[in-house]
MIKEKE-19844 format. One record per residue (C-alpha): residue in one letter; chain; x, y, z. Coordinates in pm, 1 decimal, decimal comma. Each point is the difference from the previous one (the first is absolute). Layout:
N
<pt residuo="a" cadena="A" px="X" py="Y" pz="Z"/>
...
This chain:
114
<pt residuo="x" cadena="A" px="0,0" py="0,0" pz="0,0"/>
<pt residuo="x" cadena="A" px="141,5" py="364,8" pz="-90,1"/>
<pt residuo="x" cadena="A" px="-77,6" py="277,3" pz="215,6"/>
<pt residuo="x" cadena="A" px="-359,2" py="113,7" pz="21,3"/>
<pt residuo="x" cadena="A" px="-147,6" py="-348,3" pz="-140,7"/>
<pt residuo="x" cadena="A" px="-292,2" py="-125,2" pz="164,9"/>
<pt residuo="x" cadena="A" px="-110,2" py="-350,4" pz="-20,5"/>
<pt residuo="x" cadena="A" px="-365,4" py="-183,2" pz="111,1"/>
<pt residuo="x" cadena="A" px="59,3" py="-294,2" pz="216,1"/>
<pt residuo="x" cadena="A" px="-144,0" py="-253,8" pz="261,8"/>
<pt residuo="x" cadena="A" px="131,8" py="-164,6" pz="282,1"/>
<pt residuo="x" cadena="A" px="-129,8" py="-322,6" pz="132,4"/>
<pt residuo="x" cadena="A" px="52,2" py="-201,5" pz="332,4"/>
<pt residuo="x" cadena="A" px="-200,0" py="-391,6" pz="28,6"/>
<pt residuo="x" cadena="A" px="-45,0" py="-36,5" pz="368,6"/>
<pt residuo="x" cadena="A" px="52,8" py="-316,0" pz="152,3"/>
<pt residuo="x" cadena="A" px="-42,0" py="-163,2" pz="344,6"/>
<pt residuo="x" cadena="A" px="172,2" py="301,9" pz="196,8"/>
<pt residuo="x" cadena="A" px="215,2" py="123,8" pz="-245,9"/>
<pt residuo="x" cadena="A" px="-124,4" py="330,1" pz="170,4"/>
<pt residuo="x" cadena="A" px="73,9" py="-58,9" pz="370,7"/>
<pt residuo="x" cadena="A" px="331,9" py="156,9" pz="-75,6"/>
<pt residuo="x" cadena="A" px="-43,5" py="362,4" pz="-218,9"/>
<pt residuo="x" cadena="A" px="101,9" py="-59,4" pz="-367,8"/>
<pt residuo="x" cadena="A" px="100,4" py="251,9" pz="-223,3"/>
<pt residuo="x" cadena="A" px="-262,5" py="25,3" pz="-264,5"/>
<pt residuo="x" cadena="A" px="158,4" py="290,2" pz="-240,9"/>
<pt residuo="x" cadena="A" px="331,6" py="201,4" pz="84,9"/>
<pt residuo="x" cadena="A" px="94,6" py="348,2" pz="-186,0"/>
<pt residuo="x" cadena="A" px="291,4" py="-31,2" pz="-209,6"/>
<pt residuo="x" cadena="A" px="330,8" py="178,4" pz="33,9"/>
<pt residuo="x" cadena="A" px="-147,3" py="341,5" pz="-252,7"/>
<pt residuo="x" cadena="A" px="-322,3" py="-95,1" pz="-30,2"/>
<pt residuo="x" cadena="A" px="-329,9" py="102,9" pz="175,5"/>
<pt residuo="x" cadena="A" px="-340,9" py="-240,5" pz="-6,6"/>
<pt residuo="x" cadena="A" px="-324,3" py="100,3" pz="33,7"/>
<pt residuo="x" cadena="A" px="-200,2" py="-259,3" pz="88,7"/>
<pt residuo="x" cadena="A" px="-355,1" py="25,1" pz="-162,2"/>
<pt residuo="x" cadena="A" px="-192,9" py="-269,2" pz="211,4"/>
<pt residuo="x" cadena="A" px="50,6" py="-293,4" pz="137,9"/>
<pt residuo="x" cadena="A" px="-196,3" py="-296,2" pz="145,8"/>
<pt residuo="x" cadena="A" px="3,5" py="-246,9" pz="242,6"/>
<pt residuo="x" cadena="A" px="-179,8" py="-344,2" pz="6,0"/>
<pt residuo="x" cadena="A" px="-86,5" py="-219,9" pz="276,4"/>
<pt residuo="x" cadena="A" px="48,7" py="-374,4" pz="-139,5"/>
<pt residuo="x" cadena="A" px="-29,1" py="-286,9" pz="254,9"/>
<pt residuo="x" cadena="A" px="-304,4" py="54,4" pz="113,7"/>
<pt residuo="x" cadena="A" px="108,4" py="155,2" pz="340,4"/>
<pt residuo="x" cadena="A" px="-61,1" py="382,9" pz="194,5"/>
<pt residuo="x" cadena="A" px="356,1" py="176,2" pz="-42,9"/>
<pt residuo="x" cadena="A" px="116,5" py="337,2" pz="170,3"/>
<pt residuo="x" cadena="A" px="324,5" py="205,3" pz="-223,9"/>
<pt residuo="x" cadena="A" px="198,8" py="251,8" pz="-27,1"/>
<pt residuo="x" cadena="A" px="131,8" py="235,2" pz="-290,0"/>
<pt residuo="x" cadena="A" px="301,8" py="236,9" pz="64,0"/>
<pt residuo="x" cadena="A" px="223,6" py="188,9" pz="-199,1"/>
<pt residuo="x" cadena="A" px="380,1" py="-81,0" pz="128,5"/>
<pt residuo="x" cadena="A" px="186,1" py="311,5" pz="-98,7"/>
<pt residuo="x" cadena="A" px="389,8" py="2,4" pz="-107,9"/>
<pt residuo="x" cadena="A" px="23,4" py="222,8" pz="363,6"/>
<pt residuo="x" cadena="A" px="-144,8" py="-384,6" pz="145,4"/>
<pt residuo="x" cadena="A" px="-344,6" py="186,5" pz="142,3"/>
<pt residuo="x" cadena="A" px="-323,7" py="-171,0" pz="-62,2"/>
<pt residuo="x" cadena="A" px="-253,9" py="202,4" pz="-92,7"/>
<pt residuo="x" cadena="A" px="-329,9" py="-206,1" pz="41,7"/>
<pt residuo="x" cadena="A" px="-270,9" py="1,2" pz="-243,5"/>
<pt residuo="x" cadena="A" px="-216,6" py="-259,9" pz="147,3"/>
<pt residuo="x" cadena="A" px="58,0" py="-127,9" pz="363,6"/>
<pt residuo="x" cadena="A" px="-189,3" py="-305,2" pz="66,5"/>
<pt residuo="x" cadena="A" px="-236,9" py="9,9" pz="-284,4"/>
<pt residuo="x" cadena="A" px="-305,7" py="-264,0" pz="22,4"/>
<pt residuo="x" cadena="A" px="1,7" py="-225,0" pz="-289,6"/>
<pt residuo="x" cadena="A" px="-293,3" py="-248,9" pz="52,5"/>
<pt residuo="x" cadena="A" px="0,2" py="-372,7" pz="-178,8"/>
<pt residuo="x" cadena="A" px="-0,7" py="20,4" pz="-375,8"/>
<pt residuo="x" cadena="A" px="-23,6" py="347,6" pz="-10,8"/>
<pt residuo="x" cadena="A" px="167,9" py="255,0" pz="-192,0"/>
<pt residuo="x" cadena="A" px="171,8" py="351,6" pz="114,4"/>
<pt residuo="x" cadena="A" px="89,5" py="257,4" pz="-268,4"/>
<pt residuo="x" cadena="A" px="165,0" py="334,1" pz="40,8"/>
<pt residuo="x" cadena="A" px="-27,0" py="217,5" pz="-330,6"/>
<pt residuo="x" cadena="A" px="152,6" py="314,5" pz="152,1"/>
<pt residuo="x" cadena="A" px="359,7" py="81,0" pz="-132,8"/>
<pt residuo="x" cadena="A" px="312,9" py="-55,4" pz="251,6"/>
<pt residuo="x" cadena="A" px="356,7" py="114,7" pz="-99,2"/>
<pt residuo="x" cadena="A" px="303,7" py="-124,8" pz="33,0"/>
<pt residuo="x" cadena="A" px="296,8" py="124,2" pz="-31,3"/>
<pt residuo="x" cadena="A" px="359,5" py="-183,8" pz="-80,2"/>
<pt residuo="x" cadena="A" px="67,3" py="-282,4" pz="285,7"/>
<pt residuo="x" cadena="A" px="-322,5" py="0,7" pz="103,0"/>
<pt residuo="x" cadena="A" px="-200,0" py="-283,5" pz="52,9"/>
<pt residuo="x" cadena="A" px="-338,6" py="-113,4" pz="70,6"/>
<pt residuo="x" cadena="A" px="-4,9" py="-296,5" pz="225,4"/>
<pt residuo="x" cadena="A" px="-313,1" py="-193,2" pz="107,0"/>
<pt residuo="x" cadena="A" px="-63,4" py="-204,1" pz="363,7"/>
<pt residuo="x" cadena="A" px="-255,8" py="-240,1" pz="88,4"/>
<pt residuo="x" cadena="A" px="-64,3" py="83,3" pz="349,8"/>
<pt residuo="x" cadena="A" px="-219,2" py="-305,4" pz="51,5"/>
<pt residuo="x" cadena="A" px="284,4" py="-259,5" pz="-107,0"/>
<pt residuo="x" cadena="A" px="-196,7" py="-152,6" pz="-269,7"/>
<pt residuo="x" cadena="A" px="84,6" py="215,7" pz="-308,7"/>
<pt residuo="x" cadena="A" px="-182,7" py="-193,2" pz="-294,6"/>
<pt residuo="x" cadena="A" px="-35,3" py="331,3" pz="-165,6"/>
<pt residuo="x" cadena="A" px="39,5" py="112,3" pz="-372,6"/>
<pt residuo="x" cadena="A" px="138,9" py="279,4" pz="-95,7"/>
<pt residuo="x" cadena="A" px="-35,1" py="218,9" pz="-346,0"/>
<pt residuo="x" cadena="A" px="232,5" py="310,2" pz="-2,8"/>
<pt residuo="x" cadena="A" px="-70,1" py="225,7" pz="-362,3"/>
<pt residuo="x" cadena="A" px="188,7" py="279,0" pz="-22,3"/>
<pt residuo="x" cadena="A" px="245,2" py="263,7" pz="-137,8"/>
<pt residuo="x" cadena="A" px="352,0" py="-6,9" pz="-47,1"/>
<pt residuo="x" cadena="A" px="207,9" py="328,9" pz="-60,3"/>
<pt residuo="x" cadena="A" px="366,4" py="42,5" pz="-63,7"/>
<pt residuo="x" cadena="A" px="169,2" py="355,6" pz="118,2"/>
């Protein structure tokens, strides 16, 4: 990518038997690049109640939370369709506070080089 390209793109995590009882990384800001994330959505797959968390992780190594122990009931879905930014060496990581973590995730956004 040259300076000032911008490129469409999705990010996708398949949950698993708590694969979230640890926070994962779902999308990190390149070195000279800043994302805009466009939406993204969460899924509830086994069939059970879960309880997570979404945080930015900042390159200073603050989390800033977006959702602190957000209800997602039993085969339900979550979407957020506001825009989030981050900047280079951030990340967005995600926690299952309840331990399960059988949660998809969809991640669609923007990509731009400085």
């Amino acid at each position: 990518m040259a300076s000032g390209d911008e490129l469409l793109k999705v990010a996708t995590h398949l949950g698993s038997a708590n694969d979230l009882a640890t926070a994962q990384t779902i999308l990190t800001a390149g070195s000279g690049k800043t994302v805009t994330i466009i939406s993204m959505s969460l899924c509830e797959t086994a069939g059970a109640d879960e309880t997570f968390d979404v945080y930015i992780d900042t390159a200073s190594g603050a989390h800033a939370y977006l959702y602190l122990e957000q209800s997602l009931p039993s085969k339900s879905t979550f979407v957020h369709n506001d825009k989030i930014i981050l900047e280079a060496a951030d990340h967005l990581d995600v926690h299952c506070a309840t331990g399960g973590g059988d949660i998809d995730i969809i991640i669609s956004y923007l990509e731009q080089e400085l």
